[in-house]
N, C-alpha and C positions, 0 to 999 in steps of 0.2 A: 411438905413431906409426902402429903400422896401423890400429888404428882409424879414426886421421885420413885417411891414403890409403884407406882404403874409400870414405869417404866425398867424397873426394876425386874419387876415381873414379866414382861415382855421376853427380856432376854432371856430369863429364866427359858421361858419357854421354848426356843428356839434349840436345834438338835445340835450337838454338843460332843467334841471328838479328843482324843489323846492329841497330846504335841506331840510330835517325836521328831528331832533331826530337822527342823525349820517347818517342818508341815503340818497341818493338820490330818490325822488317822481317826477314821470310824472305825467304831468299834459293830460288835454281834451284840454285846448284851451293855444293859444300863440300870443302872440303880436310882431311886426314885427320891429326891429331895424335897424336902418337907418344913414349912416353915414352922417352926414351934409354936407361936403368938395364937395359932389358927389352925394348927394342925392338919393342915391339906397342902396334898402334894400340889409345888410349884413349878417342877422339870424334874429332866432328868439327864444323870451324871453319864459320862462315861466308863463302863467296865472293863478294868486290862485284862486280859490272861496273859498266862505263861511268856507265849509265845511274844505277846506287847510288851512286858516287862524286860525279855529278852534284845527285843529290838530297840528298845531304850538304853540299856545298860552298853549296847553296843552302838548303838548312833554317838552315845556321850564318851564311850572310848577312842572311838574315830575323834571325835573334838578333841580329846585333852591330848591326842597325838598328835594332831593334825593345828590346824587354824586354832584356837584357841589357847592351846597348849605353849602356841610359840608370839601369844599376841602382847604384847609390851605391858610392863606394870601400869604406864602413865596412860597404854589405850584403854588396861580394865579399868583402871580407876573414871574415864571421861563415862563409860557404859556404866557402870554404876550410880555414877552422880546424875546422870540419864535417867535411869527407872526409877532416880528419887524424885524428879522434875516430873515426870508424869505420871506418878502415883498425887503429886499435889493439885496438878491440873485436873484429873477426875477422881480427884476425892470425894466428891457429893454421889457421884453412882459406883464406887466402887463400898462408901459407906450405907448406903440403899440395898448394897445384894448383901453384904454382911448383917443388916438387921433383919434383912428379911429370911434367911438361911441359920442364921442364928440364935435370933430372937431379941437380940438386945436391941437396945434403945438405938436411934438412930442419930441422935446426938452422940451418943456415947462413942457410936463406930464414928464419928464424922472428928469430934474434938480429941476424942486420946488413943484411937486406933492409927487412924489416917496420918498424924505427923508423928508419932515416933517409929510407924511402917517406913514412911521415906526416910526419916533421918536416920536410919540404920543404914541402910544405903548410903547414905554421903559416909557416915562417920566408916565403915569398914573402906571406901572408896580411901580414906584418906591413910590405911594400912597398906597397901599396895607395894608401898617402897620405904618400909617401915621395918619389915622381922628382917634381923640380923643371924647371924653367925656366930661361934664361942671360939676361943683360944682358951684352954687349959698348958699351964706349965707341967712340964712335964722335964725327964731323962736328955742330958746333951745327942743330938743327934737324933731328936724324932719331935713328931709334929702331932700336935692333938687339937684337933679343929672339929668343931658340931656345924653342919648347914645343914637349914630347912627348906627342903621342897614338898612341892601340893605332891599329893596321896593320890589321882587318879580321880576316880567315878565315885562321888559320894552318894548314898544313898538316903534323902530326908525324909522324916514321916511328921507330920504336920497335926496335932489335935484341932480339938472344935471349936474350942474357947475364945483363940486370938488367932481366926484362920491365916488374916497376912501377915500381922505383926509379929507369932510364933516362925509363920514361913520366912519372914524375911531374918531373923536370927538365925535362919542356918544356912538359905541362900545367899545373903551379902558374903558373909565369912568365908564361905568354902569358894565362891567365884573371884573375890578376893586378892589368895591365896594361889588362883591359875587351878584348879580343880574343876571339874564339868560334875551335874550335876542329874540326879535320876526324883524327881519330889512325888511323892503322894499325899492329897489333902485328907483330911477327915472324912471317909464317907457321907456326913452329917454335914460338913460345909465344905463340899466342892465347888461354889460357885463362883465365888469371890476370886479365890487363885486362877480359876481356867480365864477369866475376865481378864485379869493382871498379863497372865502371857499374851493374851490376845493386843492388849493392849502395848506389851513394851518388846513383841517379838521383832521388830521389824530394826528395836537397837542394838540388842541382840544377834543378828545375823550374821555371819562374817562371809558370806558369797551370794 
């Protein structure tokens, strides 16, 4: 385990930037992460303004109009069943920044964070081609039918408790579903989610 938190730590330390639109963005300002167990700052976060949050909301409207918007249920589902494949393969350092950012045991994140984070991922992967449509009877000579499409730009706010396992109940669902996606982790544990993207951006990408 120390090992692990060394290296944990490591990364921590390392300067740390918004996703936005396949890239990574520095920011001006950053907020300062603190591990609880020991209470001394470990790194530090990145701070959006306005203007960042902006450019988000609109990178991820270009997605859901664009390339994403029009990418097959069976390709979202392969990209999902993806970032649950590589949330298993570095489950040991992605359970390291979550104890260390959060405080909890490092078993704890490693045995009941880590596999029900991915299997969320598979299990919404396997919704894809799943919600259906309604027929209500209705008057001779008219037609009463419900379809469900994605809603556009969601926007997630993630607590501190179960940094990825909460993140991933709103990210599987709403990617899903064909909806693009704007997330904010907990000020308290950003480390763990910026880690994730870093790690499954590149399944992600669609150019």
């Amino acid at each position: 385990m120390q090992e692990r938190r060394a290296k944990a730590e490591a990364w921590a330390k390392q300067k740390h930037a918004l996703y936005i639109d396949g890239r990574w963005v520095e920011t001006r300002a950053g907020i300062a992460c603190v591990d609880p167990s020991h209470e001394r700052v470990v790194g530090e976060a990145p701070l959006a303004n306005a203007a960042d949050i902006d450019a988000a909301v609109e990178a991820a409207r270009r997605s859901f109009k664009g390339e994403w918007g029009r990418l097959s249920r069976s390709a979202r589902a392969q990209r999902l069943r993806a970032v649950g494949r590589v949330i298993r393969e570095n489950g040991e350092e992605l359970a390291a920044l979550i104890a260390l950012e959060n405080g909890k045991l490092y078993r704890e994140a490693l045995f009941d964070d880590m596999p029900d984070t991915a299997d969320v991922f598979d299990y919404y992967a396997g919704w894809t081609d799943k919600f259906y449509g309604e027929t209500a009877p209705v008057e001779r000579g008219f037609l009463n039918y419900v379809t469900r499409e994605p809603v556009g730009v969601c926007g997630l706010i993630v607590p501190w408790n179960y940094p990825l396992l909460l993140a991933a109940w709103k990210l599987a669902p709403a990617l899903s579903m064909g909806n693009t996606v704007v997330i904010k982790p907990s000020e308290n544990t950003p480390l763990s989610l910026l880690r994730l993207m870093a790690i499954t951006r590149v399944l992600m990408r669609l150019s």
